[in-house]
C-alpha positions as a printed NumPy array, in Angstrom:
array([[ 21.296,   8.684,   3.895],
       [ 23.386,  12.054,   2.201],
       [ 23.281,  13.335,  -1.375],
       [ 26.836,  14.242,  -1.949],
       [ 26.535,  15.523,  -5.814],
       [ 23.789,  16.557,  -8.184],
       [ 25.148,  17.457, -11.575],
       [ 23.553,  18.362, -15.109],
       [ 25.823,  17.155, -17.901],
       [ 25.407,  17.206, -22.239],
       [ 26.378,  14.241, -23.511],
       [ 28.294,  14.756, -26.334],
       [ 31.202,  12.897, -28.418],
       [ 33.436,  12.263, -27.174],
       [ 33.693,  14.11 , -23.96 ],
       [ 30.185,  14.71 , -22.031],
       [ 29.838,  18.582, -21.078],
       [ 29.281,  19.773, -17.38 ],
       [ 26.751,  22.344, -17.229],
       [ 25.499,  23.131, -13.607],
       [ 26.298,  21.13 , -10.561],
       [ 25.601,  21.47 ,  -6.756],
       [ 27.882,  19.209,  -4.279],
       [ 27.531,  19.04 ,  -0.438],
       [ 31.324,  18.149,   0.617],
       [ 30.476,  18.94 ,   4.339],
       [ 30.857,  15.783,   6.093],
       [ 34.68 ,  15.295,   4.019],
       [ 37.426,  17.171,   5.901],
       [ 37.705,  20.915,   5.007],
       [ 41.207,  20.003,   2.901],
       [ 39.555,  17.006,   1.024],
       [ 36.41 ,  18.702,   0.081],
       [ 37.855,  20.249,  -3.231],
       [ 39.655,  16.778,  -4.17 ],
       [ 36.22 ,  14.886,  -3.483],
       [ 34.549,  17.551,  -5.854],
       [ 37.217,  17.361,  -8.641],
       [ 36.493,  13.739,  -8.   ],
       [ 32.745,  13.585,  -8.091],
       [ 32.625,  15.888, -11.568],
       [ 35.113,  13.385, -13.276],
       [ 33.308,  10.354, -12.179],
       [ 29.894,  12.191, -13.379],
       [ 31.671,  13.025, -16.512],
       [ 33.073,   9.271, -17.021],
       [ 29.725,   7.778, -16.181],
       [ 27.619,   9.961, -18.926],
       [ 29.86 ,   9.293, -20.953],
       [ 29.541,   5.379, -21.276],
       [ 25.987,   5.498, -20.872],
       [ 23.736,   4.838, -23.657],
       [ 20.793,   7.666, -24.619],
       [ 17.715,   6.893, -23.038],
       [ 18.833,   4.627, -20.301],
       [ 19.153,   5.016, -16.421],
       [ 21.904,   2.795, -14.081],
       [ 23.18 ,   2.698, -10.748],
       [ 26.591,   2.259, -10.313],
       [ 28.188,   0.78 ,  -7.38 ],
       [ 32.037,   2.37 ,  -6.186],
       [ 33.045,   1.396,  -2.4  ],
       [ 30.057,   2.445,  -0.265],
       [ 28.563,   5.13 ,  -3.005],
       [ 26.318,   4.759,  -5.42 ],
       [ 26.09 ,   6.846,  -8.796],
       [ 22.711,   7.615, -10.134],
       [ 22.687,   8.128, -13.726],
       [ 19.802,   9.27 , -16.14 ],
       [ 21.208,   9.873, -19.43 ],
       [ 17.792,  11.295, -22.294],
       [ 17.562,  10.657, -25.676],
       [ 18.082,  14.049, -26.481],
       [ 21.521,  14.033, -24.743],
       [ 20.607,  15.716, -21.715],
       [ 21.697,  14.281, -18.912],
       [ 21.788,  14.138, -14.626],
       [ 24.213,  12.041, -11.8  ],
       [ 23.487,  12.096,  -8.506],
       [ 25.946,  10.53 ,  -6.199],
       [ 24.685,   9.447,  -2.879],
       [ 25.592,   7.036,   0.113],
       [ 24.904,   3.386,  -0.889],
       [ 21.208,   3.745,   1.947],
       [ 19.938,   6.586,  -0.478],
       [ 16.226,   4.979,  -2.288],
       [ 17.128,   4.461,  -6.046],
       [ 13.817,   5.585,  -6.655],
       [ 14.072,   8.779,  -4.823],
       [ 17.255,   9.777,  -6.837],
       [ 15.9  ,   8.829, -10.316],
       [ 12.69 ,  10.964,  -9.304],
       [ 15.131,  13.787,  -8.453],
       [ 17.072,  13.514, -11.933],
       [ 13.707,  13.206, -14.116],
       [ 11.988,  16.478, -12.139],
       [ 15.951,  18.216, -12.45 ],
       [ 16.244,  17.567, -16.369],
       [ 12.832,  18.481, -16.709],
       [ 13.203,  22.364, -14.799],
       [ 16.591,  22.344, -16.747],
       [ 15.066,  21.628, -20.648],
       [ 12.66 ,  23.963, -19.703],
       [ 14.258,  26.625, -18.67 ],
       [ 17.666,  26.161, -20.324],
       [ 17.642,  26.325, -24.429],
       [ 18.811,  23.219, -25.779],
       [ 21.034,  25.274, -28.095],
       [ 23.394,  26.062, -25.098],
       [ 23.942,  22.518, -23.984],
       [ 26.878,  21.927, -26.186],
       [ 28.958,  24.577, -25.904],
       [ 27.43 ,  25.239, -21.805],
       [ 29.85 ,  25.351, -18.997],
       [ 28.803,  26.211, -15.609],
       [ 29.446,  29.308, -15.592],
       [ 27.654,  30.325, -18.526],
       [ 24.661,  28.307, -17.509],
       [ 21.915,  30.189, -16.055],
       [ 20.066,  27.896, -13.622],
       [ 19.656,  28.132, -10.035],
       [ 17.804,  25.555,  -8.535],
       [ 20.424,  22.634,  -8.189],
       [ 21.601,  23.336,  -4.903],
       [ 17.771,  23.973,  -3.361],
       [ 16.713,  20.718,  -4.873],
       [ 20.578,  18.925,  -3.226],
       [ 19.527,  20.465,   0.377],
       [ 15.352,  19.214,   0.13 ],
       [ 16.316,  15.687,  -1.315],
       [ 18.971,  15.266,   1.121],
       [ 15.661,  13.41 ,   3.648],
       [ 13.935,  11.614,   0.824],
       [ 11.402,  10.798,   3.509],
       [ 10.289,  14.835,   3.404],
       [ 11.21 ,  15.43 ,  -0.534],
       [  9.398,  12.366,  -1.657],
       [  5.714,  11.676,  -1.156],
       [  6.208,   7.929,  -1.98 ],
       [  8.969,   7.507,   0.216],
       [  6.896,   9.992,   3.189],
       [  4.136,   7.307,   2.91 ],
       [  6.018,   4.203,   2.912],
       [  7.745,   5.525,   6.306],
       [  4.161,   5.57 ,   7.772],
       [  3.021,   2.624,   6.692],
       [  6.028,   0.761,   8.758],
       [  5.474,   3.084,  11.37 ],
       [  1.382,   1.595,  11.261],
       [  2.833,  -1.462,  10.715],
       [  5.124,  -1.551,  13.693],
       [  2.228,  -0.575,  16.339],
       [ -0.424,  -2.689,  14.821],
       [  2.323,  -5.601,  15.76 ],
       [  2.845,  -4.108,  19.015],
       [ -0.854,  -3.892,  19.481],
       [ -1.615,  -7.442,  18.554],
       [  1.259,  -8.783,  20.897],
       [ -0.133,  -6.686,  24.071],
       [ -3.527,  -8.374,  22.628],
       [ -2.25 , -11.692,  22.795],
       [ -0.221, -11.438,  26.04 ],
       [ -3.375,  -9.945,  27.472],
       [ -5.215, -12.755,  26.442],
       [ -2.808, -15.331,  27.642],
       [ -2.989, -13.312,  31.269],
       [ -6.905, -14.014,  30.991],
       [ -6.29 , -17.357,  30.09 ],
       [ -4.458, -17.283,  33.145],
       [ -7.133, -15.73 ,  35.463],
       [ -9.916, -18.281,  33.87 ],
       [ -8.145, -21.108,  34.846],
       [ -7.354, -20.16 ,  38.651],
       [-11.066, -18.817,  38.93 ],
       [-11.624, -22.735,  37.806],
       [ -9.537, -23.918,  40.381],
       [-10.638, -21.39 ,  42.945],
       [-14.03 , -22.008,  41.718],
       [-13.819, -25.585,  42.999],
       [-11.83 , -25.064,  45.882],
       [-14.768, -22.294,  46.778],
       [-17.236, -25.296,  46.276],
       [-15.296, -27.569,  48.603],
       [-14.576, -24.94 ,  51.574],
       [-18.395, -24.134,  50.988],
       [-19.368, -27.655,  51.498],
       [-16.684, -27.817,  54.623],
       [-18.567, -25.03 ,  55.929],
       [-21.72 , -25.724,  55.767],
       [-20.588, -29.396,  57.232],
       [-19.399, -27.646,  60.398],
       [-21.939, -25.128,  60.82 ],
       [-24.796, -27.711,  60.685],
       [-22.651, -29.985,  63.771],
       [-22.448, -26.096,  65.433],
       [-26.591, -25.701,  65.21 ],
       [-27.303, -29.281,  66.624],
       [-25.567, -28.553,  69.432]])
């Protein structure tokens, strides 16, 4: 799971504005990584741009997937991520992004914004702590336990039942022992009492 791109756009017509972004090229070779970033800001740009106000979608291109959050009041946030990356983890990540961003970015700069002149710091702290939703998100942090409970109450229960076939096991020999003891006892007690008459 990797977080490739986290980018704060303004959608406006026709062309929607790129105001702060944070990209983690690393695993890309080191003479791809700016042609992968050029890439990942046009395909945020393209994607705000035919997305309608108040609506969030995934989109789907080779084995990434494009997280878009576009607000009614034209704000908007893409993360692009690996196609294993939770849906819900991302769209958590835009909402609490656009959020710090309204707040402590005024919505008069949004139009005419560009990242330079964009004063707002936090995108590439939030790219590096969501990059393990597991640790980032409490949701996804107690899901992962839960299958980890899960997976050693199954474990449990099959040492449980192969324990109880094993006793199974031992019950039915001590049955069979039980009257084989019974018969050798008989045996002896046949021989000793022709030993004491002599």
């Amino acid at each position: 799971m990797k977080l490739y791109s986290l980018s704060v756009l303004y959608k406006s017509e026709p062309k929607a504005v790129l105001l702060k972004a944070a990209y983690d090229v690393s695993s890309f070779s080191f003479f791809q990584r700016s042609s992968v970033q050029e890439f990942m800001t046009f395909t945020s740009q393209l994607i705000v741009e035919r997305s309608a106000k108040g609506s969030r979608a995934s989109v789907k291109e080779q084995e990434y997937l494009c997280h878009v959050y576009v607000r009614n009041d034209n704000l908007a946030g893409v993360v692009i991520a690996d196609s294993e990356y939770p849906s819900r983890v991302a769209f958590t990540l835009l909402e609490k992004v656009l959020d710090e961003f309204s707040k402590q970015v005024e919505s008069i700069n949004w139009p005419v914004g560009s990242p330079a002149t964009i004063n707002y710091t936090a995108l590439d702290g939030h790219l590096s702590r969501y990059q393990n939703p597991r640790e980032a998100d409490p949701m996804s942090k107690v899901q992962a336990e839960l299958d980890e409970t899960k997976i050693i109450l199954h474990n449990t229960m099959e040492s449980l039942l192969e324990r109880g076939e094993k006793l199974d096991d031992l019950v039915s020999k001590s049955e069979v022992l039980g009257t084989q003891s019974k018969a050798f006892y008989k045996t002896a007690r046949k021989q000793n009492s022709c030993c004491a008459i002599m």
